[in-house]
BAPA-837761 format. One record per residue (C-alpha): residue number from 1; residue in one letter; x negated, y negated, z. Coordinates in steps of 0.05 Angstrom, whole numbers, plus 32768, in hexadecimal, padded with zeros to 4 digits. Example, Ala and Ser with C-alpha at 12.3 -4.5 7.8 and 13.67 -1.06 7.14 Angstrom:
<recs>
REC   num   residu   east   north     up
REC     1        a   7F0A    805A   809C
REC     2        s   7EEF    8015   808F
</recs>
This chain:
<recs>
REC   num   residu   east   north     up
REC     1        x   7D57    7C10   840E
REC     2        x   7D5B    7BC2   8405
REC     3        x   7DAA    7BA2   8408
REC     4        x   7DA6    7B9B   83BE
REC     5        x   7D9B    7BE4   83B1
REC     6        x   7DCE    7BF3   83E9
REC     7        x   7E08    7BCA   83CB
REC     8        x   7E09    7BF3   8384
REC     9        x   7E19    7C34   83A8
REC    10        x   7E41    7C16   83E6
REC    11        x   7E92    7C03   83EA
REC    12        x   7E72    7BB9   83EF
REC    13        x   7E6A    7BB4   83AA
REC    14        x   7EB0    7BC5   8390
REC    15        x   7EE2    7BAB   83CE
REC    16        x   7EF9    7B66   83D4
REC    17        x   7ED3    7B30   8409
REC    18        x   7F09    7B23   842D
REC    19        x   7F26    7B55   845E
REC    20        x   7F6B    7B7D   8450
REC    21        x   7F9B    7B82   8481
REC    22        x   7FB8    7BC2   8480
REC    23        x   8005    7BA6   8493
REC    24        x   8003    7B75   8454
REC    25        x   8000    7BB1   841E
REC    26        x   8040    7BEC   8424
REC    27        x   8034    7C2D   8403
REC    28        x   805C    7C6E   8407
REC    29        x   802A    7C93   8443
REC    30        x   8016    7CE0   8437
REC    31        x   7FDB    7CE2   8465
REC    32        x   7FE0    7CEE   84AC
REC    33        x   7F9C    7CE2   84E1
REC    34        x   7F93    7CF1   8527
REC    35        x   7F5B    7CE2   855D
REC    36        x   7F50    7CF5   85A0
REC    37        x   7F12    7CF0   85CF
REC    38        x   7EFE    7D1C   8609
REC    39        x   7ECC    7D0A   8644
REC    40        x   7E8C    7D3B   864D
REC    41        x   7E67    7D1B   8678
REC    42        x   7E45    7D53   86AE
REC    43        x   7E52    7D4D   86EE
REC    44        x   7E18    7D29   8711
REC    45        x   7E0D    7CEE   873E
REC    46        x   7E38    7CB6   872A
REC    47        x   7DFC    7C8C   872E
REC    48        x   7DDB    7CA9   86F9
REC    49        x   7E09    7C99   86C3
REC    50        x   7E08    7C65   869A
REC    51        x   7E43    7C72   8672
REC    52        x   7E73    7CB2   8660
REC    53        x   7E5F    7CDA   862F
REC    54        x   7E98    7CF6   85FC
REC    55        x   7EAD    7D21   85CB
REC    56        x   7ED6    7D00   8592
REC    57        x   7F02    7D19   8561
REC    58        x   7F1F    7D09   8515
REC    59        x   7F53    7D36   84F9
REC    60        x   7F71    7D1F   84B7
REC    61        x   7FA7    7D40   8492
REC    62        x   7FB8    7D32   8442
REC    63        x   7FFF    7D55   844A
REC    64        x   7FCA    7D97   8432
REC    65        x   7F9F    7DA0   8464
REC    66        x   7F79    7D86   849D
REC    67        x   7F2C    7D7F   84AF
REC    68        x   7F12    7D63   84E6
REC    69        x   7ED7    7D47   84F7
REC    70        x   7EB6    7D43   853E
REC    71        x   7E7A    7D13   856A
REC    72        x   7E5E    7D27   859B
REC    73        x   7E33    7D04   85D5
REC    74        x   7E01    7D36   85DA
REC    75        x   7DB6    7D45   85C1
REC    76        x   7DCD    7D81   85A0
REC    77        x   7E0C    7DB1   859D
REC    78        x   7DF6    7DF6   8599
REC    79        x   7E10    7E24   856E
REC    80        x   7E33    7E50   859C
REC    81        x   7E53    7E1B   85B3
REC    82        x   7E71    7E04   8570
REC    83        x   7E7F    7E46   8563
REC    84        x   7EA1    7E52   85A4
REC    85        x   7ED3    7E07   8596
REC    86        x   7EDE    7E1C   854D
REC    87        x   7F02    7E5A   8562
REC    88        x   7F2E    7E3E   8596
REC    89        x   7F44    7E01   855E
REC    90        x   7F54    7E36   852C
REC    91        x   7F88    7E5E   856D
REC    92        x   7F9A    7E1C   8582
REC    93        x   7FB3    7DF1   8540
REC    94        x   7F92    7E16   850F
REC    95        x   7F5F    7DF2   84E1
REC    96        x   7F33    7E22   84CD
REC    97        x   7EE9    7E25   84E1
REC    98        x   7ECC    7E03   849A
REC    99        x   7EF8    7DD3   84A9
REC   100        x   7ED6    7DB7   84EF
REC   101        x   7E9C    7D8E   84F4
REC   102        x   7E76    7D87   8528
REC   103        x   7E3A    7D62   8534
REC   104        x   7E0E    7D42   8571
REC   105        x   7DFE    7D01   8570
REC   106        x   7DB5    7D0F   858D
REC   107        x   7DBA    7CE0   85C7
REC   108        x   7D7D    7CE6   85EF
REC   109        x   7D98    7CCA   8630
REC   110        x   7DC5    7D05   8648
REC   111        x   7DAD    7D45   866D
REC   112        x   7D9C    7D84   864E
REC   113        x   7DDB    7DB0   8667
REC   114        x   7DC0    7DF1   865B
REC   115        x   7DF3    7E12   8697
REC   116        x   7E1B    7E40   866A
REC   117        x   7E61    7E29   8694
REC   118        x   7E47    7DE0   8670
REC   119        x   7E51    7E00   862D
REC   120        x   7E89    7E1E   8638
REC   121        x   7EA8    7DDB   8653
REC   122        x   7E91    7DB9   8614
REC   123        x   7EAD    7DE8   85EB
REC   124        x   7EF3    7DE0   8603
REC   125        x   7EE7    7D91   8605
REC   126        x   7ECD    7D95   85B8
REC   127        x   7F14    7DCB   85AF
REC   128        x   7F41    7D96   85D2
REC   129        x   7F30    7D5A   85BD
REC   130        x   7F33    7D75   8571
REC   131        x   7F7C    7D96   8584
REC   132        x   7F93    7D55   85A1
REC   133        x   7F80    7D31   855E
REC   134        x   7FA1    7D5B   853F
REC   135        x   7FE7    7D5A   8562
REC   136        x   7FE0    7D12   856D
REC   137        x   7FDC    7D07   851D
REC   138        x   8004    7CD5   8500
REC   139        x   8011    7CB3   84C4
REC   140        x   7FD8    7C8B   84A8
REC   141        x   7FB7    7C5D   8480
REC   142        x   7F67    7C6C   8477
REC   143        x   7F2F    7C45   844E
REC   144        x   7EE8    7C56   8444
REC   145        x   7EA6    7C23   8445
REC   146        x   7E64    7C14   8450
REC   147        x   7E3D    7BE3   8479
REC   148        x   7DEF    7BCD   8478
REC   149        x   7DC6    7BCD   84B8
REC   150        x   7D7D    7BD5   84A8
REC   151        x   7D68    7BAF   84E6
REC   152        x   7D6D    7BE4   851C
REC   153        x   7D52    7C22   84FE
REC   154        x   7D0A    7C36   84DF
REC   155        x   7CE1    7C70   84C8
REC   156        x   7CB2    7C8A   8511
REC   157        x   7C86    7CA8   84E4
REC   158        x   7C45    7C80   84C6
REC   159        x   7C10    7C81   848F
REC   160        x   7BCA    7C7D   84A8
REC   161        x   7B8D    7C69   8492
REC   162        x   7B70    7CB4   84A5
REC   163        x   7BA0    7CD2   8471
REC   164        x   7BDA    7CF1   849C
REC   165        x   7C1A    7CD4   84B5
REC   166        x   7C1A    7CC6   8503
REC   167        x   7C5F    7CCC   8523
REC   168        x   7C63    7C83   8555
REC   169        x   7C13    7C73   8547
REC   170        x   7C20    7C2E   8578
REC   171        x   7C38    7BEB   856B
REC   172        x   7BF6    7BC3   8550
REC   173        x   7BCA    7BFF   8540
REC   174        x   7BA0    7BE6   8502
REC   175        x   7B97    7C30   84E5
REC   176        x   7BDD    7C2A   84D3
REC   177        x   7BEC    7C2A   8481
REC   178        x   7C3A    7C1F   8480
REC   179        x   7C76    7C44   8496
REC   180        x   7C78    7C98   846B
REC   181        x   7CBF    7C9D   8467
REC   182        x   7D05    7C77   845A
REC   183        x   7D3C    7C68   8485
REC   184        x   7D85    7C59   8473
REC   185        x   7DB0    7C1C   847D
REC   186        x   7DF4    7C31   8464
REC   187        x   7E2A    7C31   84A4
REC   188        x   7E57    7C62   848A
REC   189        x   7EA8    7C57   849F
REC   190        x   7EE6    7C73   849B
REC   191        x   7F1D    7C53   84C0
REC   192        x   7F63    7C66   84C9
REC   193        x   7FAA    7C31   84DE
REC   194        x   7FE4    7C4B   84E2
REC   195        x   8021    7C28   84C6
REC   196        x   801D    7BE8   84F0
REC   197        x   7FE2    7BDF   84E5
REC   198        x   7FC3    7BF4   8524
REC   199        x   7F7B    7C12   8527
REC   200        x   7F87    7C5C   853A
REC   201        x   7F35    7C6F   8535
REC   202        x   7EFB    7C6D   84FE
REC   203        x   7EBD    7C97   84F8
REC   204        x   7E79    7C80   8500
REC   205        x   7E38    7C9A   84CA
REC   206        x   7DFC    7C79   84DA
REC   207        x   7DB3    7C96   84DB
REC   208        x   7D8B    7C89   851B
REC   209        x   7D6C    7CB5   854C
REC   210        x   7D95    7C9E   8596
REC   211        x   7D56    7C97   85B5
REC   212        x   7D60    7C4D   85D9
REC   213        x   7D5B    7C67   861F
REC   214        x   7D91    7C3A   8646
REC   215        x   7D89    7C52   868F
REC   216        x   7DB0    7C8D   86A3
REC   217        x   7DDA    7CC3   8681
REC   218        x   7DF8    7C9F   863C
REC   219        x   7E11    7CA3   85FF
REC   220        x   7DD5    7C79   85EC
REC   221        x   7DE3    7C3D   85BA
REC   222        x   7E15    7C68   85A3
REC   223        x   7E40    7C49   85DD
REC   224        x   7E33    7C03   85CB
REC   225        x   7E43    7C0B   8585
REC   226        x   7E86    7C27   859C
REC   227        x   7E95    7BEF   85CB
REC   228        x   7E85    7BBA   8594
REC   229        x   7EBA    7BE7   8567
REC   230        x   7EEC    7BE2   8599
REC   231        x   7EEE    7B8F   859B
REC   232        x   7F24    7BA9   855B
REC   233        x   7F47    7BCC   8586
REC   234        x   7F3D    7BED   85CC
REC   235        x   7F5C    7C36   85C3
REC   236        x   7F3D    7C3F   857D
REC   237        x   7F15    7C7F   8587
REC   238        x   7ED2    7C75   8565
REC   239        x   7EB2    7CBB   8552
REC   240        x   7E65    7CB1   853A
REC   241        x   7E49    7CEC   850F
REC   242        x   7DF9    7CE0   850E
REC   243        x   7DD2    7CD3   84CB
REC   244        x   7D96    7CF8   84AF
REC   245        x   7D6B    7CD7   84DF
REC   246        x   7D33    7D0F   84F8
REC   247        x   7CF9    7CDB   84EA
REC   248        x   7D1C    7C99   84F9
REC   249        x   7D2C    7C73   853D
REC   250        x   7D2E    7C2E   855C
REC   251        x   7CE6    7C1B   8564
REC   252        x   7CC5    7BFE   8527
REC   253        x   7C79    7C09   8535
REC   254        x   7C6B    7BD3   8505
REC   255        x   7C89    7B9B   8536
REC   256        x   7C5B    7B65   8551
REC   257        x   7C8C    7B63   8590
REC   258        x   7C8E    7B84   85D6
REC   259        x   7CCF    7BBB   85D3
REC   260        x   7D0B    7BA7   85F9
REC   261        x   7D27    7BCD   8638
REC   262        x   7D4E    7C0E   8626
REC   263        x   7D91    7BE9   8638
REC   264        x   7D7F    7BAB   8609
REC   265        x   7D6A    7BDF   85D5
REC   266        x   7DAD    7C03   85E3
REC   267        x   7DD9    7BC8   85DA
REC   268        x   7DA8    7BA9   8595
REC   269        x   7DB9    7BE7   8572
REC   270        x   7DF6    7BFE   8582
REC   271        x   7E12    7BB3   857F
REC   272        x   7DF6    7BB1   8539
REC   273        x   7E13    7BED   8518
REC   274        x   7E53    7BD7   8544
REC   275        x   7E58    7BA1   8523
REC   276        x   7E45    7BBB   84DD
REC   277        x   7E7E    7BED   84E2
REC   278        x   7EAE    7BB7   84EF
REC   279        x   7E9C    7B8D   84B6
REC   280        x   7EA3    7BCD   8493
REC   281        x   7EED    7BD5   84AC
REC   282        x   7EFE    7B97   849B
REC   283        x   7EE7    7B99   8451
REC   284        x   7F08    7BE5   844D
REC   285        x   7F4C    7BEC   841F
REC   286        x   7F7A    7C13   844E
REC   287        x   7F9D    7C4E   841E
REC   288        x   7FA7    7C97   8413
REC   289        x   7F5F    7CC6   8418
REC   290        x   7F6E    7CFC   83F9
REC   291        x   7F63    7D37   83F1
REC   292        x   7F46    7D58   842C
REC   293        x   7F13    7DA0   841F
REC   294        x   7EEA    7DBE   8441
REC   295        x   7EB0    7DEA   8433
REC   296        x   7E72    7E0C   8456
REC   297        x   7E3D    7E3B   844B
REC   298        x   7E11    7E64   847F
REC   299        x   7DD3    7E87   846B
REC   300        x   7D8F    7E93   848C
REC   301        x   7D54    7E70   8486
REC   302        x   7D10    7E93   84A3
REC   303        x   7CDB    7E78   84D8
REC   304        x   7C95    7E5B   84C5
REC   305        x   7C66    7E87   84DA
REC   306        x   7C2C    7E72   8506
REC   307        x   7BE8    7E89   84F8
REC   308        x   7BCD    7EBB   8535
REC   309        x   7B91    7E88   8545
REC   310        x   7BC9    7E4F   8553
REC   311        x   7BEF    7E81   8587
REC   312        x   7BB0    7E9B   85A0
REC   313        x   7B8F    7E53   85B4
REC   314        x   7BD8    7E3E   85C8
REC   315        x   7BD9    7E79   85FA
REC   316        x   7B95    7E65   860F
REC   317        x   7BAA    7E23   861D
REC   318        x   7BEC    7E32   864B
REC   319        x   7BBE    7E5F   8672
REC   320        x   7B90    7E25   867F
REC   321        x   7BC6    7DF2   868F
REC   322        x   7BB2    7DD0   86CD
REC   323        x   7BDF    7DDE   8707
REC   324        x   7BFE    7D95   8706
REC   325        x   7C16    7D6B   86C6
REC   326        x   7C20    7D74   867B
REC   327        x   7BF2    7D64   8643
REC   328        x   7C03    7D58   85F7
REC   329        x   7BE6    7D93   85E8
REC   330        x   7C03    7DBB   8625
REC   331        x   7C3F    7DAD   860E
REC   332        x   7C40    7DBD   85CA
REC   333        x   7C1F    7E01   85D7
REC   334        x   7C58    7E13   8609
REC   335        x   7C87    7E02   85C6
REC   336        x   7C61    7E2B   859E
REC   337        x   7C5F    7E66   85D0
REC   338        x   7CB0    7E59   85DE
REC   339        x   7CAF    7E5C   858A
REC   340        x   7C87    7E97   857B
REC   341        x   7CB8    7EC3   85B8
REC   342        x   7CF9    7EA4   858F
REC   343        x   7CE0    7EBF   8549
REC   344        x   7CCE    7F07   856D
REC   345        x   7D13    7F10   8574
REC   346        x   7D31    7EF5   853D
REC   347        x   7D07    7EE3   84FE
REC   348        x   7D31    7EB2   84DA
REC   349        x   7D65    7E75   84F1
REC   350        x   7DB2    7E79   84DE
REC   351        x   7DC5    7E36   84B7
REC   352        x   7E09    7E16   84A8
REC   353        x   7E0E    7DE1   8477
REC   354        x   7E4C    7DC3   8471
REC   355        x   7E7E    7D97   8448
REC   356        x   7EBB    7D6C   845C
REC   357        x   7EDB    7D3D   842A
REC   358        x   7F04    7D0C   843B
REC   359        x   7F1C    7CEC   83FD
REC   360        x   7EE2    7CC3   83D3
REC   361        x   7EC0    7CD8   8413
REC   362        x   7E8F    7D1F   8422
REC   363        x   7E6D    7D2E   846C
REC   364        x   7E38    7D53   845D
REC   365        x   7E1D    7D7C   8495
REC   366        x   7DD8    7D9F   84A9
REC   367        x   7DC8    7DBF   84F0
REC   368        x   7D80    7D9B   84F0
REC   369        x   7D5D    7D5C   8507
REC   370        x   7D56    7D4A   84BD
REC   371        x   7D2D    7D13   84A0
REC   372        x   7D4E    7CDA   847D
REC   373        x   7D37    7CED   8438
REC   374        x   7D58    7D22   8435
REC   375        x   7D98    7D01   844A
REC   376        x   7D80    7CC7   840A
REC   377        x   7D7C    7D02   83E1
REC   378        x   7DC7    7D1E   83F5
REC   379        x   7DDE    7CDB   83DE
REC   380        x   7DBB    7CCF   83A1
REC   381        x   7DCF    7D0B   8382
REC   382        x   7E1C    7D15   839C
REC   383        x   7E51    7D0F   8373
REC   384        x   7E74    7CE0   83AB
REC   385        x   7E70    7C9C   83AE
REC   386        x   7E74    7CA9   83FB
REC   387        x   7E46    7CDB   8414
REC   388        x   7E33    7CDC   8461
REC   389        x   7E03    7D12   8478
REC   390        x   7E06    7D29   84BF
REC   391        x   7DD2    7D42   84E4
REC   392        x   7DCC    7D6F   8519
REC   393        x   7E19    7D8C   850C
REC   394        x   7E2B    7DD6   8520
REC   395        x   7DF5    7DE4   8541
REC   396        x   7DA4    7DD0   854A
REC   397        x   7D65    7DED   852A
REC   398        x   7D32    7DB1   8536
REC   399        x   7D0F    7D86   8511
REC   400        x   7D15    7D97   84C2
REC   401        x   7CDD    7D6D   849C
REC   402        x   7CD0    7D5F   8453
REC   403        x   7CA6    7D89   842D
REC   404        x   7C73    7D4A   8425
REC   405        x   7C75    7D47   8472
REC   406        x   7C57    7D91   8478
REC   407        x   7C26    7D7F   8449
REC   408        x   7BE0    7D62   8445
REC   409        x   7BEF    7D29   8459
REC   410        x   7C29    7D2B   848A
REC   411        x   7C27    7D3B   84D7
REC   412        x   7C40    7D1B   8514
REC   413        x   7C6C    7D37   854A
REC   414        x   7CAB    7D4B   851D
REC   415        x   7C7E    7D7B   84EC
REC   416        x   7C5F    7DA4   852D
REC   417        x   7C72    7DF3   852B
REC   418        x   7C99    7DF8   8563
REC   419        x   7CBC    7DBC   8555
REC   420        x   7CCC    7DD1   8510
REC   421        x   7CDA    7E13   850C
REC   422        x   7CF3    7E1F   84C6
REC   423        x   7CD7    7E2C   8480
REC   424        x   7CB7    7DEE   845B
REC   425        x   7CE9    7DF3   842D
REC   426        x   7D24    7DF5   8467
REC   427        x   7D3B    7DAA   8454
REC   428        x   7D3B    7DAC   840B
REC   429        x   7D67    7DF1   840F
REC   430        x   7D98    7DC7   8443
REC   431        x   7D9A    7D8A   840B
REC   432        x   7DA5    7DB9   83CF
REC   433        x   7DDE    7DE4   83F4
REC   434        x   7E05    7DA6   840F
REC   435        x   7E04    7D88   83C8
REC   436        x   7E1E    7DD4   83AC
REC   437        x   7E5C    7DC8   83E4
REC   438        x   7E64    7D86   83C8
REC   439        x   7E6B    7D91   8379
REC   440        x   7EA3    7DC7   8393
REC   441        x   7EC4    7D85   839D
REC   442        x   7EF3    7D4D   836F
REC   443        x   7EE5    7D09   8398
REC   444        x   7F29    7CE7   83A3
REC   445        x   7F38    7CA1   8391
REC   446        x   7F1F    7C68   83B6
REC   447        x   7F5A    7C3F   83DD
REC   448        x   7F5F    7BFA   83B6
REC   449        x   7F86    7BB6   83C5
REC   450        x   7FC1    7BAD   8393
REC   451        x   7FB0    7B86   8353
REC   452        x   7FC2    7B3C   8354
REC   453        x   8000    7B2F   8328
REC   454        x   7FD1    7B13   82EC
REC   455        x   7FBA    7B54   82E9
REC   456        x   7FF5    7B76   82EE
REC   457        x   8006    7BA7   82AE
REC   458        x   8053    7B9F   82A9
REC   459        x   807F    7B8D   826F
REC   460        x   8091    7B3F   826E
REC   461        x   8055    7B2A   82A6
REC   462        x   8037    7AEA   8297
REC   463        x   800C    7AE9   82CF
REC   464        x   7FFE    7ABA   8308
REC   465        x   8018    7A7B   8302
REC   466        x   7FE8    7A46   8317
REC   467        x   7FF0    7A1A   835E
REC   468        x   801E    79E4   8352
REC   469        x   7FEA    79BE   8381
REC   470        x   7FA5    79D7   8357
REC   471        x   7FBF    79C7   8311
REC   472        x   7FB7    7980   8311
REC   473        x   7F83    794C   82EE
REC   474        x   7F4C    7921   8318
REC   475        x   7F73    78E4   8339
REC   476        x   7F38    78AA   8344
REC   477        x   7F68    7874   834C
</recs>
């Protein structure tokens, strides 16, 4: 999506240039917001962290309702898990399970905690951090907007000359056609002041896999982009909720140039959508966002089915693996194998898709490492001006491709059973039931700055008077 494209369906093209100050424009206040973070980093040698890794909240309340809306600094939250925090928010302050969002931000620089006193522990982090929000909620003052970063993020998959798509075929490789999918450049942003004026917290909607590799445990860039946030104000809590971004990451494999260190890449990206966001703030109209819903919807969707010759020569080749090291192909025949055990017990994948409006504004959720054109498609056809999908949210079933992927002439690492697990058509039914959630909806009104008083429709108004310095003729002598 080129900037001109962007700007017709962005905030950009309808708020003013300059920035609004939230403390300039009084308005009676019947919205209240909260934020809280919690730390979750495991407990391993200091050394080997980079930075903490958090869980941050977003509970907003219209005076109706509230809905909150949780990051998380993690490759994936399992399902258990979200299950687990949504029932002790309900006994705790009571928003109601359709009414919490939670979603990883698929950082790729933190350990896989798979000790079940880990999940537990993240579960009451995810519980109390959302409860805190929600007691800590105060009167506020929120605006919605978009920013435009197409500099940090592109489609991993390639055309090639061979007629499939590669997934990372190598900088310089001359078989390479051009990139096979999209990515997107809209920063998505909700902020929230309360009545001073002061930054309480925003939220974050970008799509890009957190795959920069700064040394150590990390949030990834995700960290950067939340210290570049915080130049606005240091206790703002910045919650990120990751984008449809299952085929799209840092590294443009059409680049000329040698790749930076993780820690440079890190700080590029992160600084970048920081600083995006900002801009974004500081074009937003600070009002009311109302009115909150929430809806979900959990059905089943069944496994591919792999043909008996595939598990046969995959058994064949774990049997064969030499005693030391791990091939390609090793590895994806253990996948397969891990696969075809998962779908002997249990034939088909539970799937939550999920809706949260905030105002003008929808979250739309999906459990999956989705690819972006399916999160194009969500906002193409939603009836909100503002729609921000968010991947990888109550829970993780891998990589979800497009049908055109799975097809003649896809491939590459995401498209490998194993890796994707679900029906072909897994993706579209994920696009089709956010967008039912959605048109449950009525998208409230869009915060705007007060009219100047030429403008004004009241009985007697003559309008603006002109500057008693402006309205003068030339002088040359």
């Amino acid at each position: 999506m080129n900037r001109r494209n962007f700007l017709k369906h962005s905030a950009m093209a309808a708020t003013p240039a300059m920035a609004q100050y939230p403390q300039l424009h009084v308005e009676p206040v019947r919205m209240k917001a909260g934020f809280a973070e919690r730390e979750i980093t495991p407990k391993v040698d200091p050394a080997k962290i980079h930075d903490p890794l958090k869980v941050r909240a977003a509970v907003f309340d219209d005076g109706q309702r509230q809905a909150a809306l949780v990051g998380v600094d993690a490759l994936f939250v399992a399902r258990p898990v979200v299950l687990a925090a949504r029932r002790q928010i309900q006994e705790r302050c009571g928003i109601p399970p359709e009414a919490v969002m939670v979603g990883a931000s698929h950082s790729h620089s933190v350990e896989r905690a798979s000790d079940p006193a880990y999940a537990d522990f993240l579960a009451r982090q995810i519980a109390d951090a959302v409860c805190q929000a929600s007691v800590s909620r105060a009167a506020a003052r929120c605006g919605v907007g978009s920013g435009f970063e197409n500099q940090v993020a592109f489609n991993r998959r390639l055309r090639m000359k061979n007629g499939l798509t590669y997934t990372h075929p190598g900088q310089g490789n001359p078989d390479v056609v051009g990139f096979a999918g999209p990515t997107d450049p809209e920063v998505g942003v909700i902020g929230a002041w309360d009545e001073k004026g002061r930054l309480l917290g925003l939220i974050v909607n970008y799509a890009c896999h957190a795959t920069t590799s700064p040394p150590g445990i990390s949030a990834n860039w995700i960290y950067y982009m939340e210290k570049v946030v915080r130049g606005l104000d240091p206790s703002a809590v910045v919650v990120f909720l990751q984008g449809a971004s299952g085929d799209v990451t840092q590294v443009n494999n059409l680049s000329p140039y040698a790749r930076p260190s993780g820690d440079e890449y890190a700080r590029f990206v992160g600084g970048r959508i920081g600083a995006e966001a900002a801009k974004a703030l500081a074009s937003i109209q600070p009002g009311i966002l109302a009115p909150l819903a929430a809806r979900s919807k959990v059905w089943r969707i069944p496994y591919r089915v792999p043909r008996p010759e595939r598990v046969r020569r995959a058994e064949e080749i774990v049997k064969q693996a030499p005693p030391k090291g791990e091939t390609t192909e090793l590895r994806f025949a253990r996948t397969l194998l891990n696969f075809v055990a998962q779908r002997a017990k249990e034939p088909n994948c539970e799937v939550e898709v999920q809706a949260i409006q905030v105002g003008p504004a929808v979250f739309i959720s999906n459990p999956a490492e989705l690819f972006c054109q399916f999160g194009l498609d969500l906002k193409a056809a939603s009836p909100f001006r503002f729609t921000y999908p968010v991947e990888l949210a109550n829970g993780s079933v891998g990589y979800v491709p497009t049908e055109e992927a799975l097809g003649e002439h896809g491939g590459g690492y995401e498209t490998r059973l194993g890796v994707s697990r679900l029906e072909v058509t897994a993706g579209r039914q994920m696009v089709e039931a956010g967008l039912e959630l959605a048109r449950t909806m009525t998208p409230g009104p869009v915060p705007q700055p007060p009219p100047a008083e030429l403008f004004r429709r009241e009985p007697g108004n003559i309008g603006s008077q002109p500057w008693s310095f402006g309205n003068v003729p030339p002088e040359v002598s």
